[in-house]
Structures are given as C-alpha cells and as structure tokens.
LOVO-187236 format. One line per 3 residues: number of its first residue (from 1); for each residue x, y, z of C-alpha. Coordinates in nm, 3 decimals. Layout:
<pts>
NUM) X/Y/Z; ...
</pts>
This chain:
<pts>
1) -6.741/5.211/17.968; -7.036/5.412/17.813; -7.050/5.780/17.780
4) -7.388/5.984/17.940; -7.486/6.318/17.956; -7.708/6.549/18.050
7) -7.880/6.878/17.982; -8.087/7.127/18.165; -8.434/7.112/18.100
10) -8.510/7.453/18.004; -8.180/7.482/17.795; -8.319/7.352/17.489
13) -8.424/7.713/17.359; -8.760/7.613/17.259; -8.972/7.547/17.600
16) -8.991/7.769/17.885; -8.842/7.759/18.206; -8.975/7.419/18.398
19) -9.136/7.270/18.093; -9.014/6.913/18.049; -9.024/6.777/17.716
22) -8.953/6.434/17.552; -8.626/6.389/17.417; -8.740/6.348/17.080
25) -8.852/6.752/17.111; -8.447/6.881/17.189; -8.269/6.775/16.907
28) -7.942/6.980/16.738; -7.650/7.122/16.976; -7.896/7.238/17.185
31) -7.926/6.933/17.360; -7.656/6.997/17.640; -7.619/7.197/17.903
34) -7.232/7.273/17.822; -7.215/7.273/17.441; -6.874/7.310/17.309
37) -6.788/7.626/17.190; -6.827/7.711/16.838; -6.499/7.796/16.694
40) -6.679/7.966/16.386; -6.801/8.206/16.588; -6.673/8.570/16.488
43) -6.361/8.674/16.696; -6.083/8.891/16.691; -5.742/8.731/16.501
46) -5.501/8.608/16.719; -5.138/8.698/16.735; -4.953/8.540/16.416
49) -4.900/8.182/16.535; -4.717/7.880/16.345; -4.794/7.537/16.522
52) -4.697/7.186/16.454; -4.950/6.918/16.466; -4.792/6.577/16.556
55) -5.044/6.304/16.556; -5.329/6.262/16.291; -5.556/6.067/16.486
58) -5.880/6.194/16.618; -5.762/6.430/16.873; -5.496/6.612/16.645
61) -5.749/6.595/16.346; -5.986/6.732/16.537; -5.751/7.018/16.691
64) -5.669/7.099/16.384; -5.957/7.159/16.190; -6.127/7.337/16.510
67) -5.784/7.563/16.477; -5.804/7.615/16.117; -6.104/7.846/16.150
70) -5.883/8.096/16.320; -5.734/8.309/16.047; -5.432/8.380/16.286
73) -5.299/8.062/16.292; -5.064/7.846/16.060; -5.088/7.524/16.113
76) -4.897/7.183/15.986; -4.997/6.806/16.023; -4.771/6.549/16.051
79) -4.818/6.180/16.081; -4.596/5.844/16.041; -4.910/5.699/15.879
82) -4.978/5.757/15.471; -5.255/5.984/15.362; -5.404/5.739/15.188
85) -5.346/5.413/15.431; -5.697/5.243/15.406; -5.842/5.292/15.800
88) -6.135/5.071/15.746; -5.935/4.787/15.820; -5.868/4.929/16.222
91) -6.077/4.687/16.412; -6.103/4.969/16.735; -6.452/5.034/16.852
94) -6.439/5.348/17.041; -6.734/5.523/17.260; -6.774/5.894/17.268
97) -6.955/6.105/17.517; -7.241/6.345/17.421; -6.991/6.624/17.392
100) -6.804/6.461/17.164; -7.071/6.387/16.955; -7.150/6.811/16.900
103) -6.760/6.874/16.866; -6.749/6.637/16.543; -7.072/6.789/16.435
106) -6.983/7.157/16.513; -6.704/7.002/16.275; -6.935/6.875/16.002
109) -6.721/6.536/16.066; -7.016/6.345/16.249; -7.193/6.064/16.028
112) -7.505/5.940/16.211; -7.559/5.650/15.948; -7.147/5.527/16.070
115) -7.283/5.535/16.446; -7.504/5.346/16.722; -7.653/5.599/16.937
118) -7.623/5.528/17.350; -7.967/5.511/17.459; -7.909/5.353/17.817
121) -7.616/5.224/18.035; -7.607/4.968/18.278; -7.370/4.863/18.557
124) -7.352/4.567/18.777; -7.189/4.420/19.001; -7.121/3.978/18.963
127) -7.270/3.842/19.232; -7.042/3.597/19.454; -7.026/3.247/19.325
130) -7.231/3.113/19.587; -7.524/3.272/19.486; -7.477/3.384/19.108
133) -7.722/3.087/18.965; -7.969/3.289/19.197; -7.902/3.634/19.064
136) -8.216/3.621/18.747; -8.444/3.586/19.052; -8.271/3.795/19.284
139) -8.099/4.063/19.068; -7.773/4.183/19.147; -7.642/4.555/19.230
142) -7.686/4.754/18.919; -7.681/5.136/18.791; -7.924/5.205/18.534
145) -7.873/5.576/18.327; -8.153/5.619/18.034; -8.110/5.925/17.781
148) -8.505/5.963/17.821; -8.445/6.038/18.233; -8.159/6.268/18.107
151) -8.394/6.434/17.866; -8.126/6.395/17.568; -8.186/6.183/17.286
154) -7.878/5.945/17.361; -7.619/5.919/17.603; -7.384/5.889/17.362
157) -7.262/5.726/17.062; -7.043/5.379/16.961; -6.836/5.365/16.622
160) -6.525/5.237/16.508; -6.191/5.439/16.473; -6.183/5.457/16.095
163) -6.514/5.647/16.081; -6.409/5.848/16.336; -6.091/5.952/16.177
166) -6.159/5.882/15.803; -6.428/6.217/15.799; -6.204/6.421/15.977
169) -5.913/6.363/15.716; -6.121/6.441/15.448; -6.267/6.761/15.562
172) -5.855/6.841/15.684; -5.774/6.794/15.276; -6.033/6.983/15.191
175) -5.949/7.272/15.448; -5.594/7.208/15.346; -5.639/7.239/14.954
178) -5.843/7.603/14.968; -5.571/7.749/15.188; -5.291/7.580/15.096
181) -5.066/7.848/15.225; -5.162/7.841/15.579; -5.236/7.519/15.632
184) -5.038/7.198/15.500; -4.965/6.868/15.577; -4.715/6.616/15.595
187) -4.830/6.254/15.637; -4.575/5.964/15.643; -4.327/6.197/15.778
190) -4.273/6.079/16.120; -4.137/6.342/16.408; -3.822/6.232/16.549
193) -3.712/6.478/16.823; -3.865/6.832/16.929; -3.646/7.058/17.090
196) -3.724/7.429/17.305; -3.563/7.677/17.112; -3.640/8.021/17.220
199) -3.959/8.134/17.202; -4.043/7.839/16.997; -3.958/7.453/16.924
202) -3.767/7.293/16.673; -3.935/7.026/16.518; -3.685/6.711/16.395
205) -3.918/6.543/16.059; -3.620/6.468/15.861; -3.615/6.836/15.807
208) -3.556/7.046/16.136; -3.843/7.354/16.094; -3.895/7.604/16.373
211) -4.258/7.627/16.521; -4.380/7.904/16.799; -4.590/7.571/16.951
214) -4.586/7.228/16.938; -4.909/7.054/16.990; -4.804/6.649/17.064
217) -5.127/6.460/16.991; -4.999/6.079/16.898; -5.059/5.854/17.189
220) -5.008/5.524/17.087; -5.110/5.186/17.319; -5.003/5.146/17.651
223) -4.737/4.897/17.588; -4.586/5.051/17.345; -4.521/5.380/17.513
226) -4.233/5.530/17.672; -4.319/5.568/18.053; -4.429/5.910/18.161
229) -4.357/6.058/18.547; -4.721/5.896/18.676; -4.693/5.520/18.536
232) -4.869/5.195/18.657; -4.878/4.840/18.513; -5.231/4.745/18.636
235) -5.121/4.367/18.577; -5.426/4.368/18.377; -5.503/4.286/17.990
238) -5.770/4.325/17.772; -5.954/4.109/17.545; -6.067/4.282/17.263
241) -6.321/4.200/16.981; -6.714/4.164/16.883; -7.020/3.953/16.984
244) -7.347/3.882/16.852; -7.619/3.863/17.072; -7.999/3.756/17.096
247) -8.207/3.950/17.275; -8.015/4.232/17.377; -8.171/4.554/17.402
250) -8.033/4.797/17.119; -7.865/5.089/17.213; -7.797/4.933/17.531
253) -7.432/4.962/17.716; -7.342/4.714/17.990; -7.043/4.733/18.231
256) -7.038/4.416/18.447; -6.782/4.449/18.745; -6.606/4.090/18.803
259) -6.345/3.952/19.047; -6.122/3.941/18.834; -6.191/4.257/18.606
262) -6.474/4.445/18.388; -6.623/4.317/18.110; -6.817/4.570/17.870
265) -7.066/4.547/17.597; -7.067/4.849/17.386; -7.398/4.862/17.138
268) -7.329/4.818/16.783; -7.561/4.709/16.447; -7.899/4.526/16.559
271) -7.727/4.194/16.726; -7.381/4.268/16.744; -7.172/4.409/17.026
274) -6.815/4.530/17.059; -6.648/4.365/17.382; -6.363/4.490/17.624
277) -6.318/4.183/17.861; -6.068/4.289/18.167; -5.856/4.029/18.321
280) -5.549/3.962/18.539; -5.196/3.925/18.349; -5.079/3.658/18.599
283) -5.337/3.488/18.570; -5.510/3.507/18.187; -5.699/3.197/18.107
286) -5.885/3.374/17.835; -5.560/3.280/17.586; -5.574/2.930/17.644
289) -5.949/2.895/17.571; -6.089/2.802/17.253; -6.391/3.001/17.080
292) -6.624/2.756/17.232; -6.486/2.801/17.567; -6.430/3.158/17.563
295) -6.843/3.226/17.477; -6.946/2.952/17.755; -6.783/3.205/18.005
298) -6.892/3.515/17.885; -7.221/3.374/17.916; -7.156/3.324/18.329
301) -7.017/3.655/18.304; -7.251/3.880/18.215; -7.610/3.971/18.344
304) -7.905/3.851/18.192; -8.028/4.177/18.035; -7.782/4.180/17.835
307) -7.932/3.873/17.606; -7.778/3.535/17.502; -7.448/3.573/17.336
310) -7.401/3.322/17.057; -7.080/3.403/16.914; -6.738/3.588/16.973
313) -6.512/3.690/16.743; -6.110/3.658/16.762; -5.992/3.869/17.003
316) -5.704/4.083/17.044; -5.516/4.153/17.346; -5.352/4.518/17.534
319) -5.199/4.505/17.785; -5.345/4.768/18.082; -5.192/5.094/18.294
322) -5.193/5.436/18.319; -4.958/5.622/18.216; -4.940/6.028/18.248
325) -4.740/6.362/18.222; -4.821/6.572/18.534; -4.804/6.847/18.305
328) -4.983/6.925/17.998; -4.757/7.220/17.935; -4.379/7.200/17.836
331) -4.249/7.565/17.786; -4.408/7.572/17.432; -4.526/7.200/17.352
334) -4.823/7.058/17.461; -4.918/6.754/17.507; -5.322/6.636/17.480
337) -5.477/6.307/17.466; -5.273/5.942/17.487; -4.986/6.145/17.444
340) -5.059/6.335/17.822; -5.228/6.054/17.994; -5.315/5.686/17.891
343) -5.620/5.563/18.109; -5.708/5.201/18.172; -6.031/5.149/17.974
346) -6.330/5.082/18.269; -6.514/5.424/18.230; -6.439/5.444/17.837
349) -6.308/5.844/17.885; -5.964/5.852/17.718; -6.077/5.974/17.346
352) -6.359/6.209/17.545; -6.075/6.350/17.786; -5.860/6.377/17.435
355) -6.096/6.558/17.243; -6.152/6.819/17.574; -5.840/6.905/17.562
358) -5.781/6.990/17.213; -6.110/7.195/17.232; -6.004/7.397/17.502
361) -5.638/7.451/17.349; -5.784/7.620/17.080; -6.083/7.796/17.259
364) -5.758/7.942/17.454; -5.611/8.090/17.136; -5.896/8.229/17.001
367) -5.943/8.478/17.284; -5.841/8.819/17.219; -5.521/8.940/17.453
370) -5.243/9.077/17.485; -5.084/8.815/17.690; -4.795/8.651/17.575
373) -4.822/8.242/17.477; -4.688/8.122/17.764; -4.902/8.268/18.010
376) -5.184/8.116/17.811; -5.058/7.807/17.840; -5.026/7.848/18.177
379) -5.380/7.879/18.200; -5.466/7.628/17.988; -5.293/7.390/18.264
382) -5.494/7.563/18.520; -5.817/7.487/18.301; -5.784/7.114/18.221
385) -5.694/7.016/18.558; -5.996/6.920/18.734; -6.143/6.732/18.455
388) -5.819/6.538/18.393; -5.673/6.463/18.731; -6.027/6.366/18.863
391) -6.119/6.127/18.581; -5.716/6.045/18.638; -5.823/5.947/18.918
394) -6.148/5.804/18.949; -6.003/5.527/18.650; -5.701/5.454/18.859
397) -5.893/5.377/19.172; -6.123/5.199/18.976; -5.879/4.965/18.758
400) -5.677/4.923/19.130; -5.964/4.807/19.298; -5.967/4.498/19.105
403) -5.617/4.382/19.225; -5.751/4.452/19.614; -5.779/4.149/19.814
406) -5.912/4.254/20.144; -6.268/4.045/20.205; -6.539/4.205/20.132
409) -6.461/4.424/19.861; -6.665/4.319/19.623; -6.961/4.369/19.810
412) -6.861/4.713/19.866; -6.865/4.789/19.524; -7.210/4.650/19.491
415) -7.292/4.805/19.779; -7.169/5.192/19.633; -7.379/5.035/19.297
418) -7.698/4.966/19.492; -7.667/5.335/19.701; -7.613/5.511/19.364
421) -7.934/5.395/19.216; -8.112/5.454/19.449; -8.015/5.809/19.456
424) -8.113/5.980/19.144; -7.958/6.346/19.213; -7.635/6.160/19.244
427) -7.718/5.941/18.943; -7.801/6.267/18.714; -7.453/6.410/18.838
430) -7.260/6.163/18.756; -7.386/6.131/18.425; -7.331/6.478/18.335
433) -7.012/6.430/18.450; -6.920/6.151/18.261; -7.100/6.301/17.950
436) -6.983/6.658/17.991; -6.604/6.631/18.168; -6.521/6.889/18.435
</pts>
C-alpha cells in the first residue's frame, strides 16, 4: 500500500562517485534518481494549443498548473464541484510515492507540516490459523524496505485528499488571476458530452466550446463508474477509516496479506493510523460487527510490530475492481488517472500512476517539433505503457490472488515474501519501482 523509492548514490550532486552518505545529507529534488522534469525549465513555445481540463482533482490540478508554465498553451478547468466547496471535510487518506512528493514541490503545492513522511514499509504474510498464536515467537514471512537502506530521507509520504488538492487550487487561482486571458476556469460547471470534431473536440458544459484537446482527468470510485473495455468486479470491498495505536513505530507502513484480503496501516500523526481493510463481498462480516468487535479482529489481524490498536473509527465502505481504457489516447482526448484505469487499492499506486501521466502529457507538449498533435499523442501512448499496463497488472494479479482457492496458496505468497527479503538487489528494485513508476 506504501510508496518507496530510491536514488543512486552518487546522484545527490554533492558527494562523489561511490561515496555513501546518510540520508539526512541528500535532501531537495536531488534525492531521486529519476526526478520529474521541471516544467519551468526554459523551452521553446509550443504550437498555439487550447485544451480543456475536465476534472479538478489532484491529477487535473496538477496537469494544469505543470501546463500553465508553457506560454503556448490555453488552458480551461472545469469541475462539477464549487470553487469554494470546503475539502477539509473529505475523509480520504491517500499515499504518494517519492516522485510525487518532488512533482507537488516542483509545483510549490507540497506542505510538509500537512504530511507524515514514509520512513519504512513492511509486508507480511498471516500465518495459517494453526499456528498464528505462534507467529511473535516464530515471525511470519515479511518484506521490510527502510528509506535509510534506500539512502532517501522517506519512502514516501501519507496525507489526506483535501491537503492534497486544497494547495493546488489555490496556487491554480492564483495562476489563473495574473493571466486571466489564457488561463480560466469553470468550477460547478459539469461536462456533459465531448465529441471529435475535426482536428479538435467539442466540449458539451451547458455551453458547447471547441477545444484542439481534451484532457479527461475525473475518475470517480469504482462503483460509480461506467465500465471501461478491461473491467473486473474483484468481489471485494473495502473498509475504510482511522486507528489509534500504542506502540507503533512512526512513519511506519504495514501491508498484512490475509485469506481473505489485505489489510493496511498507512502512518499518520504520532498514534493514529489510516486503515484500508480488504475483504470478500459474499462474505463481509466486517458490517455486522460492532466497534468493539471490529478492533478485537484487527488485533488477530495484524502483526505485532505494528503495536496495540485501541480504537477504530467508523468506517466507510467501496466496493473493489479494476476498471481500464486500453487506450489512453482517443483521436484528440485523453484520458489520465481514474478516468483511464481504476486499480484495486493493495499496492496504493492509482494517484502515483495518475500524477505520471499528467507529467508526461505535458513534458510531451513542451518539446519543440514540428509534428502534428496526434502523432504526439501517439507517442505519449507508446510512453506510458510499460508503467501502466505492468502496475495494471501486477494489482490485478495481486487483488485476484485473494479469490484463488487452490491449497497452498497462501504459503506461496509467503514463500515469494520470505525469497524477496532475502534478496536485497531485488528488494532495492522493486522499491524504485514502486517509488519511481516505469
């Protein structure tokens, strides 16, 4: 559930080649070994280029203000939500990878006060109920990734969706108000139809407006989305809400594979945890139990490192699948985010995989050429494929593997968990893969 990621040693820009220094001595967006690209960075203008927005979450903020810096490009907003609808009150807890992290701060959109860094994530594996009252003496299959092994100062970070989002609206009005002929908005307008027109779309808000691209960036839940051409009901739920804990290592992320789903503890405020608890539709107890009931299984639940749990807040539930366009790329709309694939929560990538996508949309743009939009697009598809269909992928087979009931699969999986820690080259590349994306 946790985001990692890694850098190279010498990439820090202040140590030579080999030297190996303390976390604590790379600091800034020199940390990684892929930083983002800085869209501030001089380049030539682009082609004259109107685009359309739709979606003013974190993705399309975050598209558009990266886009904003390219003086080629006119760009409009456009939400169902109010500008000023109070997002404080959105419960979400969301985890972002490292490279998230240095796009909101090549941004200026990243608060460290509004965030609990990722200083270590752990994964385990429930042992079978025959033995789990023996697992404190005899452990249990477990992955352990530390930022200080990675030589970063944190894995990654844990905050909730209103100070994600609430930043990057303000620094969109503010963008929005000193160029207010380029760049405008149009929140509480909800987008009821595009349509290809051209060498363009037409874009339906109550007013039909022309637009040489469309950039689709509202996602939604899976439940409440129309089905795309790769869909799968998991049968699954989740349970969503907080904990407070005693004892629990701070900074610390736990993923605990059970038989009957994951259940994951992301890191919040000294004592408190947010919790994603994974269980089978058909057969969802958690409903039924009271408060009581619902912490004295948690407790069986979880491994010991990740300290007593003494309470659990009301929980709400989403129901699980994926559900994905095989193509980012529709003649001139694009589609990034929820809005082009809706993963199933166990490796916490969906906002990451989101945010890569707008970043390399506009990255695209920037480039000088001469060649027309749709053969950039084209590329674009080319581009974002082997980070999104692997991590596609890799959360399907994952969230799947849960419904399995051949014998023995369990153990498998803490078998795979046991090989993996053992093997720290493999451990160090799948970090950076999580952390980083394809």
């Amino acid at each position: 559930t946790a985001p990692a990621c890694v850098m190279e040693r010498t990439l820090c820009g202040r140590h030579p080649p080999g030297a190996y220094k303390s976390p604590s001595a790379c600091v800034g967006p020199a940390w990684a070994q892929n930083p983002p690209p800085d869209p501030s960075r001089p380049r030539m203008n682009p082609p004259d280029l109107s685009i359309a927005v739709i979606g003013a979450g974190p993705v399309g903020l975050a598209l558009a203000l990266q886009a904003a810096r390219l003086p080629g490009l006119r760009l409009t907003v456009f939400d169902a939500r109010p500008a000023d609808k109070d997002l404080s009150a959105d419960g979400r807890t969301l985890a972002l990878s490292l490279r998230s992290v240095q796009m909101l701060q090549r941004l200026g959109c990243w608060d460290p006060s509004a965030a609990q860094p990722i200083t270590e994530v752990h994964v385990s594996q429930q042992p079978p109920s025959g033995v789990a009252l023996l697992e404190p003496w005899l452990g249990a299959p477990a992955v352990r990734i530390r930022a200080r092994e990675e030589a970063v100062p944190m894995l990654g970070a844990v905050l909730g969706y209103g100070a994600i989002v609430a930043p990057l609206q303000r620094a969109w009005a503010a963008r929005q108000a000193a160029e207010p002929q380029r760049l405008t908005s149009r929140f509480g307008t909800p987008v009821s139809a595009l349509k290809p027109v051209g060498s363009g779309v037409e874009v339906d808000a109550g007013i039909v407006e022309r637009y040489d691209l469309a950039v689709v960036a509202e996602g939604g839940v899976f439940a409440e989305q129309a089905r795309k051409a790769i869909s799968r009901d998991y049968g699954q739920v989740a349970w969503v809400g907080r904990v407070t804990l005693r004892g629990a290592p701070p900074g610390m992320a736990f993923e605990r594979f059970t038989r009957h789903g994951p259940v994951a503890l992301l890191p919040l405020r000294e004592g408190e945890a947010a919790l994603v608890w994974c269980v089978a539709a058909a057969d969802d107890d958690v409903a039924e139990l009271g408060a009581a009931q619902r912490l004295a299984v948690l407790r069986t639940l979880l491994p010991a490192e990740a300290g007593q749990i003494e309470s659990v807040s009301p929980l709400k539930r989403f129901a699980l699948g994926l559900n994905a366009e095989r193509t980012l790329v529709e003649g001139r709309t694009v589609r990034i985010g929820n809005a082009a694939q809706t993963l199933h929560p166990v490796a916490g990538q969906g906002l990451n995989l989101g945010l890569r996508d707008a970043w390399s949309l506009v990255d695209l743009l920037g480039r000088p050429t001469d060649e027309p939009l749709e053969r950039r697009l084209r590329r674009l598809e080319w581009q974002r494929a082997p980070d999104r269909w692997s991590m596609i992928a890799a959360t399907d087979f994952l969230a799947r593997s849960f419904t399995w009931t051949l014998p023995g699969a369990g153990v498998a999986r803490g078998v795979g968990l046991a090989a993996l820690q053992a093997a720290a080259p493999l451990r160090s590349a799948l970090a950076r893969r999580m952390m980083f994306g394809g």
